[in-house]
N, C-alpha and C positions, 0 to 999 in steps of 0.2 A: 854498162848497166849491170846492178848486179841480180834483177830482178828476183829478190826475195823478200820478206817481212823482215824487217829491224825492231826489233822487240825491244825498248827502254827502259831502262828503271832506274828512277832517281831517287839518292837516297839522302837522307840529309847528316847522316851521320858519317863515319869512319869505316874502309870498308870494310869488310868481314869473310872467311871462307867461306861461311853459312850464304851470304849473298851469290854467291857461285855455283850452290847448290840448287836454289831458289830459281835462278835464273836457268839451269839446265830443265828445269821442272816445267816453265814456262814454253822454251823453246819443245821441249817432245809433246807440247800437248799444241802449241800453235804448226808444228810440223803435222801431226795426226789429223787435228780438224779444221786449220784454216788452208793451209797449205795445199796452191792447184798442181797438178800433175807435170807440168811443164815451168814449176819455178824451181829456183835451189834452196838448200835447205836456210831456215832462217835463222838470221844471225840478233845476236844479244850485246847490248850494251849497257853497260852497270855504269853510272855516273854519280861520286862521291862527292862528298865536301872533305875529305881526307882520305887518303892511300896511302900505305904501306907495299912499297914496292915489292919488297919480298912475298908477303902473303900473297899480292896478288899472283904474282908469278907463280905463285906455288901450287894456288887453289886453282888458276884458269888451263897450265898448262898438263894436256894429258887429255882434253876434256873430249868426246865424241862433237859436241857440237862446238862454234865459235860462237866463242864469247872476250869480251875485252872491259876492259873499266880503264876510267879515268876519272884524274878529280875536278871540280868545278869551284869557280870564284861565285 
């Protein structure tokens, strides 16, 4: 179990590093205020209709929280 919040966000576009950004904004503020004392911290998931392997890598690695993307049919 990995008992935390999974924070989603589907985008309909291609992804973006801006989305990475976005999504780290999400996660410190669902970490801050929803988040109980005895779960982990929560994690993010970016879901495109297009990815660029590289930028993702680029923009997600390094990040204080976890986060991941991938593309969607």
């Amino acid at each position: 179990r990995l008992r935390c919040l999974l924070i989603v966000d589907l985008k309909r576009g291609k992804f973006d590093h801006a989305d990475a950004g976005q999504m780290h904004l999400y996660l410190n503020y669902a970490q801050a205020h929803w988040t109980h004392p005895d779960e982990n911290p929560p994690v993010g998931l970016i879901l495109c209709s297009e990815q660029d392997d590289a930028v993702a890598r680029y923009a997600l690695d390094g990040l204080p929280n976890k986060v991941m993307a991938a593309e969607y049919r």
